[in-house]
C-alpha angles and dihedrals in degrees: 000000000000135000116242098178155320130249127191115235105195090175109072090002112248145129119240111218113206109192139155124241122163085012089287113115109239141184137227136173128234099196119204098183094147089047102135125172087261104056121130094246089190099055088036084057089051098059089040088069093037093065102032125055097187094068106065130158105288085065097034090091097053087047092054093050089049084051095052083044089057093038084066104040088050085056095057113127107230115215107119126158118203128221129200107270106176136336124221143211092202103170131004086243138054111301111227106190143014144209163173133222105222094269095045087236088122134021124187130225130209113207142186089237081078091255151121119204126190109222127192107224096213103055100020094227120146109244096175152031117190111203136181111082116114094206139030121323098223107158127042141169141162108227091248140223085032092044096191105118128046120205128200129196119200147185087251082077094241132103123208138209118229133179101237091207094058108018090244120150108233091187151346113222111207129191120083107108094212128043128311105239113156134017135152129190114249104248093260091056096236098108134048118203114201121172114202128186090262082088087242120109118199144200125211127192107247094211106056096011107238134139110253099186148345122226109208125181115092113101102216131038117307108239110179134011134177138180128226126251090264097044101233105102122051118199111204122178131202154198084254094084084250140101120200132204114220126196104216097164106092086048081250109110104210119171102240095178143003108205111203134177111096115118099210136032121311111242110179135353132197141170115227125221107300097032087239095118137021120202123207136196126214139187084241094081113326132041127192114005130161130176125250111257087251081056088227098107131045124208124211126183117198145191085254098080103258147093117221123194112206143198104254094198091051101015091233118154103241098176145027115205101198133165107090113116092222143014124320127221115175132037128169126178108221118239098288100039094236097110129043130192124193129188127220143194086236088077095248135107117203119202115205125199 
């Protein structure tokens, strides 16, 4: 084995490792979950190359400056209020979805008009139109942190691959047979998860574009799914009041738990940092919601118009985005969790700092 490089992960903190072995380039995780800002960085560093013997001492040096990175950034106060930045009208009919790249440079928008469209954040100009669906474009995500590919999810029951750099469709997976309404990347950016109303949720392989498998359990339409910070474990929730953990890292899909309790159906679900908690919305009270990348705040957006932030350790609502002329159905904080963009019926997106 040898090491390639090494990437910073602020949220949970942790180091990639990319290295070769049998002449294929791989990925691990070094997880730092218990980093405080007291902790001893030196003898962290020390256990750290105990345990693993890919990091020696020509790389130690650069480990122990991500650590100390980490370490700061750990020991970030978070009491951030957010403004209004710029206002958008993104597509001349109804956006359906939201998000981030991992910087927040850019965000993309879904949109009933059959479209995706790549957006910088700064400036607010339009760099690219994906085209192609014959139907809406409901769900949409980058494959952060890499950021490089865009996929889209539509009511033509199809997802599609894009290049986020040139707006080029890489590939169109076919084989749901209802409409295409959540998916998410695995971490490492070599699956993609999308849920569909057929009840059936699916991975493809991002390289070659096939489907590897196909979870089936749920008994109404799959709205939402997310993966955990490893990868290993998917989270899907349904129509059916129920959300249900999958283990997908021994290629085997086996249910490991069905969490039920919502009265209504369940609209999104989402883990939050550390993949200690997952937090789920439902139409019998919430709607979208999503954690802040610190996993200290949580964002919901409603049918009322607004979008609350809210305190995750004493559930008080610590802030009210207003301002949408009508519901709003998707929301998303960027990587750092210091900007947030919601998306409403009313055609806008707003982005807050």
């Amino acid at each position: 084995m040898r090491l390639k490089r090494l990437h910073i992960r602020y949220y949970p903190p942790g180091i990639f490792l990319d290295y070769e072995k049998g002449g294929q380039l791989r990925t691990k995780s070094i997880d730092l979950l218990n980093l405080t800002p007291e902790t001893d960085v030196n003898e962290l560093l020390s256990d750290i190359r105990a345990a693993e013997p890919l990091i020696t001492s020509s790389c130690a040096e650069q480990v122990k400056v991500l650590i100390c990175r980490l370490q700061e950034k750990v020991g970030q106060k978070d009491d951030r209020k957010f403004y209004l930045f710029r206002t958008l009208q993104a597509h001349i009919l109804p956006l359906t979805n939201v998000a981030f790249n991992k910087s927040g440079s850019s965000f993309i928008t879904g949109s009933y008009d059959r479209t995706c469209k790549i957006w910088d954040t700064a400036s607010g100009e339009e760099l690219h139109t994906l085209e192609g669906h014959r139907n809406v474009v409901y769900a949409i995500a980058f494959n952060n942190p890499y950021g490089d590919k865009v996929a889209t999810g539509s009511f033509d029951k199809t997802c599609k691959l894009w290049s986020a750099e040139t707006g080029k469709c890489f590939y169109t997976f076919r084989g749901h047979t209802a409409e295409i309404v959540c998916l998410a990347f695995n971490p490492q950016s070599t699956l993609v998860a999308t849920g569909s109303m057929d009840t059936t949720a699916k991975l493809w392989d991002v390289e070659s574009g096939k489907e590897v498998s196909t979870l089936a359990g749920h008994f109404a339409e799959i709205i939402s799914l997310s993966f955990n910070t490893m990868g290993d474990h998917l989270v899907t929730g349904s129509f059916d009041h129920t959300a249900i953990l999958w283990d997908v890292s021994s290629g085997r899909l086996v249910k490991v738990h069905i969490l039920t309790g919502h009265r209504g159906e369940i609209s999104c679900v989402q883990f939050n940092w550390d993949c200690s908690l997952i937090v789920t919305a439902s139409l019998d009270k919430t709607c979208k919601v999503c954690f802040n990348p610190q996993g200290s705040r949580v964002l919901t957006a409603s049918v009322d118009k607004t979008a609350r932030v809210w305190h995750v350790n004493t559930g008080a609502c610590l802030q009210v985005l207003e301002g949408h002329s009508d519901e709003i159905f998707s929301c998303a904080f960027n990587y750092e969790g210091d900007t947030i963009i919601t998306g409403s019926k009313d055609n806008t997106c707003r982005i807050w700092h």
